[in-house]
C-alpha positions in Angstrom: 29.1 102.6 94.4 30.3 99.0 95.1 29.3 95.6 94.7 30.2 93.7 97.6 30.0 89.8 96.9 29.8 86.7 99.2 29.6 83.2 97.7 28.8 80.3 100.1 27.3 76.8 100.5 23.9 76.0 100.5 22.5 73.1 103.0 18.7 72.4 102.2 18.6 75.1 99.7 19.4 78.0 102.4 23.3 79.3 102.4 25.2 77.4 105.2 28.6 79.8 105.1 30.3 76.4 106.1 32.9 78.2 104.0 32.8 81.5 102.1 34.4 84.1 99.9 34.0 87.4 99.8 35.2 90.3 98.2 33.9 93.8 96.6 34.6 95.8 93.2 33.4 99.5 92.0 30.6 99.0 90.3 29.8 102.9 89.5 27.0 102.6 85.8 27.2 99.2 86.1 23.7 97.0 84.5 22.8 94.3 87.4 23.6 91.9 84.6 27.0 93.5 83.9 27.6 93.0 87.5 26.3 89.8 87.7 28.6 88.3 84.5 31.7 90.5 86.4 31.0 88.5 89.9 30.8 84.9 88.1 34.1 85.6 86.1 36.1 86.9 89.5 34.5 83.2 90.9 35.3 80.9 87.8 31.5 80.4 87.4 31.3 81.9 83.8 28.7 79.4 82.0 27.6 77.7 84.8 23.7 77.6 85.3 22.1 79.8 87.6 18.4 80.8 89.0 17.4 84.2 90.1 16.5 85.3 93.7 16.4 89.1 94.5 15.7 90.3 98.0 14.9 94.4 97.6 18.0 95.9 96.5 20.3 92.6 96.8 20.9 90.3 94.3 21.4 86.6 94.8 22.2 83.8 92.2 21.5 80.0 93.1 23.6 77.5 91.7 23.5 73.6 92.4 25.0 73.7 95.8 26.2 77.2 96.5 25.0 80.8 96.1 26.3 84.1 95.5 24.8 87.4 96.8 25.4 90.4 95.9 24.7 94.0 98.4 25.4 97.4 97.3 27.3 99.9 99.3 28.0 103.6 98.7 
């Protein structure tokens, strides 16, 4: 399976994708969290503050003015 990640702005709390990067990485027996902490450090956002937003399956992660989601893929 693989984690493929997008990190973008936010305008008004909703992601703007003024600018974005993406990118993907196996994620085969993987924790969300293990995923999660692997996503940040390929970003340079280890430490930095966070809050939680799932949607179904995804995950997404809200910082102070950007956000990063993460889909899965087979």
């Amino acid at each position: 399976m693989k984690a493929l990640i997008e990190y973008t702005d936010t305008f008004c709390g909703e992601a703007n994708y003024c600018w974005v990067n993406r990118f993907d990485f196996d994620c085969d027996g993987m924790s969300n969290r293990a995923i999660i902490r692997k996503a940040k450090k390929m970003l340079g956002l280890q430490g930095v503050r966070s809050v939680r937003g799932w949607d179904n399956e995804d995950i997404a992660r809200y910082f102070k003015s950007t956000v990063l989601f993460i889909n899965f893929e087979d």
